[in-house]
C-alpha positions in Angstrom: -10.8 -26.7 31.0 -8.2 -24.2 32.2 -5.4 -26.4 30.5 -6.4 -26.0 27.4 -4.1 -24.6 24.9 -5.3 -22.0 22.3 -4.2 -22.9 18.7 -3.2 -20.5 16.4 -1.2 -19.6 13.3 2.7 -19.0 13.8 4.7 -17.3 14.4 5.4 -18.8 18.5 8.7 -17.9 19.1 9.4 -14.4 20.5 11.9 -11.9 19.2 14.1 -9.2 19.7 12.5 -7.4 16.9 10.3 -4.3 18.1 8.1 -2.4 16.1 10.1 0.9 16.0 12.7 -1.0 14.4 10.4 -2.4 11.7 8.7 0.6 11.0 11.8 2.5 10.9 13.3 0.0 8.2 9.9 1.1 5.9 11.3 4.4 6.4 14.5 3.4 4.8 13.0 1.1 2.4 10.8 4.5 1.5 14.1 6.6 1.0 14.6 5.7 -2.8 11.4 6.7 -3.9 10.9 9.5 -1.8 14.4 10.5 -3.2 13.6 10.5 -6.7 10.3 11.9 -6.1 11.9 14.9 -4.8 15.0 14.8 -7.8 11.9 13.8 -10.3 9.3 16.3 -9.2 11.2 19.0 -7.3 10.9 20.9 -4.1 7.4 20.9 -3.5 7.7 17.1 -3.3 9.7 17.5 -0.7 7.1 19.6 1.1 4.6 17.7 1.0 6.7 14.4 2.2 7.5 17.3 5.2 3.9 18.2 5.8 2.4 14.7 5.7 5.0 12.9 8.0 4.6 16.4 10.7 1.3 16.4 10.7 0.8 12.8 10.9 3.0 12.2 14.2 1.5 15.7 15.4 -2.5 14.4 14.5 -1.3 10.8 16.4 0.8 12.9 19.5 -2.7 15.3 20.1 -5.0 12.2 20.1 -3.5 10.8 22.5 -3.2 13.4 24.5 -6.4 14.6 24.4 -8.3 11.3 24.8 -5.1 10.1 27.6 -3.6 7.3 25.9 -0.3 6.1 26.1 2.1 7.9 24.0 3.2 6.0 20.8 4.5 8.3 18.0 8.3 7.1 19.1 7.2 3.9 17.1 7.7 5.7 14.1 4.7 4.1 12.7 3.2 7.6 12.0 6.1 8.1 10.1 5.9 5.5 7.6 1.5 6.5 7.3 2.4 10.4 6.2 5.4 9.2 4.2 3.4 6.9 2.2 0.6 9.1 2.2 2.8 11.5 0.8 4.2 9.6 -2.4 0.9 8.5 -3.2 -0.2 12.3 -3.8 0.5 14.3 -6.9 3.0 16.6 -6.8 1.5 19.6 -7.5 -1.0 19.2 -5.0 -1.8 22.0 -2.2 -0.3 21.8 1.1 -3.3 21.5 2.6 -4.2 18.4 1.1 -1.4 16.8 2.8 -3.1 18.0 6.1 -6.4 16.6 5.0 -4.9 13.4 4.7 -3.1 13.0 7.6 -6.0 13.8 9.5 -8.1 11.3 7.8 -5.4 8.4 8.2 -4.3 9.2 11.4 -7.1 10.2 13.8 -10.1 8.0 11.6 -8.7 5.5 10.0 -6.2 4.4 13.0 -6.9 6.3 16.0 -10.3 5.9 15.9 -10.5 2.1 15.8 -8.1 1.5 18.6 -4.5 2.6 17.4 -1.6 0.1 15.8 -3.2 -2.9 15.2 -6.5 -2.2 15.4 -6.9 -0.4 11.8 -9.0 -1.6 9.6 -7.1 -1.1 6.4 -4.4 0.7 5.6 -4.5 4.5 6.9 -2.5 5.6 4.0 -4.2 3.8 1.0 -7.7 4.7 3.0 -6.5 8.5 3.4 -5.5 8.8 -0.6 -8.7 7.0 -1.7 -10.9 9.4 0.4 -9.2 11.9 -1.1 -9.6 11.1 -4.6 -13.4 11.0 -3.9 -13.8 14.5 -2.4 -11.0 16.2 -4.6 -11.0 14.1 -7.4 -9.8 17.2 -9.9 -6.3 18.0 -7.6 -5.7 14.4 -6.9 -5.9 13.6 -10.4 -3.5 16.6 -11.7 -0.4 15.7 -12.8 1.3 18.8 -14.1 4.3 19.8 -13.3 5.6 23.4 -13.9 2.2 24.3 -15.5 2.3 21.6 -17.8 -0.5 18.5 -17.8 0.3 15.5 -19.0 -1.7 12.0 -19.1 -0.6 9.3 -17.1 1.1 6.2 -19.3 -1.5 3.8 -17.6 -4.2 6.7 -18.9 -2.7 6.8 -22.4 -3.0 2.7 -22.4 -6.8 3.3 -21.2 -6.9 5.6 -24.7 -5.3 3.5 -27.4 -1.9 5.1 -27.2 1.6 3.9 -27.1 4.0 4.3 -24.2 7.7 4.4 -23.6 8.8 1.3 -21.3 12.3 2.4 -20.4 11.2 5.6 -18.8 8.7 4.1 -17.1 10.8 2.1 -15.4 13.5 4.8 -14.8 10.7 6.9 -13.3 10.5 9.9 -15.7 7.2 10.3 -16.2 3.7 11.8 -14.8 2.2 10.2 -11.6 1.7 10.2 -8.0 5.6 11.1 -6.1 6.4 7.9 -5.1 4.7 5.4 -7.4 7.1 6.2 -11.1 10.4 5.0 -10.7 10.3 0.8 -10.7 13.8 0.5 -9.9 13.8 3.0 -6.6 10.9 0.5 -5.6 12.4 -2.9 -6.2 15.7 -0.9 -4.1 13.2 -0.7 -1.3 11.6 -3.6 -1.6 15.2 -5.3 -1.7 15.5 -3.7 1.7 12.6 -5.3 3.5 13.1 -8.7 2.2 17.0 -8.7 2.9 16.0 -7.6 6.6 13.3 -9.9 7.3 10.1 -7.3 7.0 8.4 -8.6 4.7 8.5 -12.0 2.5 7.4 -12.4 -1.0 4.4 -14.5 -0.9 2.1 -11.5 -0.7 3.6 -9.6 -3.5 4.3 -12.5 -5.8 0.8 -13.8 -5.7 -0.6 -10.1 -6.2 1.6 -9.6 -9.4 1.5 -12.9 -10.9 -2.3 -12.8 -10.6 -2.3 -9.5 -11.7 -0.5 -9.9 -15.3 -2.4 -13.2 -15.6 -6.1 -11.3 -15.5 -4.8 -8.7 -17.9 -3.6 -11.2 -20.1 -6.8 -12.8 -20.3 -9.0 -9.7 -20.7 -7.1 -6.8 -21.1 -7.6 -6.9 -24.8 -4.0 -7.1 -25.8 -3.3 -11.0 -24.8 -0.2 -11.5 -23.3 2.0 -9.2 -25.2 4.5 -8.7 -23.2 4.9 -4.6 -24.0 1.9 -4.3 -22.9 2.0 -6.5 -19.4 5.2 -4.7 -18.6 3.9 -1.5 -19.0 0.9 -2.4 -16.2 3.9 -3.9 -14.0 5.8 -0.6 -13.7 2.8 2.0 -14.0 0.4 2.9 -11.3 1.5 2.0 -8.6 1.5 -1.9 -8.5 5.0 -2.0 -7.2 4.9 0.4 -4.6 1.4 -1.3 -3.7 2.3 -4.7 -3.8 6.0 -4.4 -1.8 4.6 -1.5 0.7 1.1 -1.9 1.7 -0.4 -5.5 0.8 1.9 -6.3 3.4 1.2 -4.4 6.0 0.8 -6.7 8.9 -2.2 -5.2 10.3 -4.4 -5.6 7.6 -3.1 -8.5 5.7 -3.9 -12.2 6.7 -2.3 -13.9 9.3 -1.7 -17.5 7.6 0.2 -18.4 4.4 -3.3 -20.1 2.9 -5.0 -16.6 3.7 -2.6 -14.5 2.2 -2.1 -16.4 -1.0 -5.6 -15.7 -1.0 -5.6 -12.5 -0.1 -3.0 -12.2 -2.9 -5.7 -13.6 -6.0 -7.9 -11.3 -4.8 -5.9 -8.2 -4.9 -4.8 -9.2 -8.6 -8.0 -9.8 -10.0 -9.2 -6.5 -8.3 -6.5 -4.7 -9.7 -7.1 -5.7 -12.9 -10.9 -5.4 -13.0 -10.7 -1.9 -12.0 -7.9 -1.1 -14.1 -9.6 -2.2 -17.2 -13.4 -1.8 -16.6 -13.3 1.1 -14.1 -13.2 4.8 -14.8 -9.7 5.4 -13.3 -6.5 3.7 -15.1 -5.1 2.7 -12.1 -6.8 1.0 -9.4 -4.6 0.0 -7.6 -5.8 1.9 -4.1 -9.1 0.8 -3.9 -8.1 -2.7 -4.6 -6.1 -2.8 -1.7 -8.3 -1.1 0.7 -11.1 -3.7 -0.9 -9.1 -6.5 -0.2 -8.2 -5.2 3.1 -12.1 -5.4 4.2 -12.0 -8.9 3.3 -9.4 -9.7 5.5 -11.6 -11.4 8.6 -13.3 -13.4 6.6 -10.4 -14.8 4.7 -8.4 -15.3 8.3 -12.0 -16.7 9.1 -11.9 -19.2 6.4 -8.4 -20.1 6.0 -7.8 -20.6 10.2 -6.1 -23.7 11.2 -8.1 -26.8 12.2 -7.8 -27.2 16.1 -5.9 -30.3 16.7 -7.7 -33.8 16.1 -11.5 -31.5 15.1 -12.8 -34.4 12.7 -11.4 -37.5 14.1 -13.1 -40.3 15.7 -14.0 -39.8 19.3 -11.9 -41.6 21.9 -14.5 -42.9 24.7 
């Protein structure tokens, strides 16, 4: 029995590749966004960005210190939590709240469950939807300089027209990071042209996505109004950024093609019967609970399970 081999899904081959490398390409990938969040929304974006990426490696450094693990913030995967903790917060939001949610992404979300690899969805995505629960009023203002304005995906909700070219560019009300489309699709560029992530994931996600509101999002498939979903709320920087997070994704193609239905119909669901225009978050963190039992029932037959028996 001891030479038996255990099956599983690829990848077999080992590489060069180390996690600090990986993460710190998300970093870079991040930079576009997190740029024209800053140029977009001004300096107290840039705060924030500072507050949750410090006190995310410092929440992940004292852990494991305190409970005498080994010491991993030089993976820069702390990093890449509070930076895209960071642009998925408003940008008029409190300092503190940037604290609040490093805490909650770093020490329960990850630390808590074992570290890298062990989370159960993504720390980020879980740290912003906890937020929006218990501070639902700050995490849904989107004033800036004093003055509020709706959301394009909230003026869709209503009945109202939007403008599709500065959507795209980025000039509009939302979370830091989630407004300019073509800063995303730079930094999504980045990952596939370096091997971080593929597009099965994302493609699946966005296709099913625009499909459901086609069916049921009472417009049919204009194509105004599809595009408009596409570059508001976040779907990009969702779909490119944290559906693919390797921890809590699927580990076979089946699985996350999957994985990738599910997200889109979510999406859409919440976005057009929920209370919140967006929902993109709470998808993914959804989706993300799902996970074992997808992995579960997309795993790989062991080799010759259903054949004849040879006597």
């Amino acid at each position: 029995m001891n030479g038996l081999l255990n099956v599983s899904s690829n990848p077999h081959t080992r590489s060069k590749v180390t996690t600090s490398s990986l993460m710190f390409t998300v970093v870079v990938a991040l930079l576009p966004a997190a740029g024209f969040g800053i140029y977009h929304f001004g300096l107290n974006a840039l705060l924030l960005m500072a507050i949750c990426v410090a006190s995310s490696v410092l929440f992940e450094l004292f852990f494991e210190l305190i409970t005498r693990r080994k010491i991993t913030v030089g993976d820069f995967s702390a990093v890449v939590t509070g930076l895209l903790l960071a642009l998925n917060l408003p940008p008029s939001a409190p300092w503190w709240i940037a604290v609040v949610g490093s805490f909650f992404a770093i020490v329960v979300v990850k630390m808590l469950f074992g570290g890298l690899g062990q989370n159960f969805m993504n720390p980020a995505l879980g740290a912003r939807c906890f937020l929006v629960i218990s501070f639902a009023a700050i995490m849904t203002d989107f004033s800036v300089d004093g003055v509020s304005e709706a959301t394009p995906l909230a003026l869709l909700k209503q009945g109202g027209s939007v403008d599709l070219i500065s959507m795209v560019k980025g000039t509009i009300p939302g979370t830091i990071g989630e407004t300019s489309v073509i800063a995303l699709l730079i930094g999504a560029c980045i990952l596939v042209i370096f091997g971080v992530i593929d597009l099965l994931v994302p493609f699946v996600y966005i296709a099913t996505f625009l499909i459901c509101m086609g069916l049921f999002g009472g417009h049919g498939f204009d194509p105004y109004f599809l595009a408009a979903h596409f570059a508001g709320g976040g779907l990009v920087l969702g779909a490119f950024f944290m559906a693919t997070d390797y921890v809590t994704r699927p580990v076979t193609k089946s699985g996350q093609f999957v994985y990738g239905l599910i997200l889109g119909v979510l999406t859409a669901v919440l976005r057009v019967f929920g209370p919140s225009a967006e929902g993109v978050s709470f998808a993914i963190i959804i989706s993300n609970l799902l996970v074992p039992l997808i992995d579960k029932a997309c795993a790989p037959r062991f080799f010759g399970k259903g054949g004849a028996r040879i006597e």
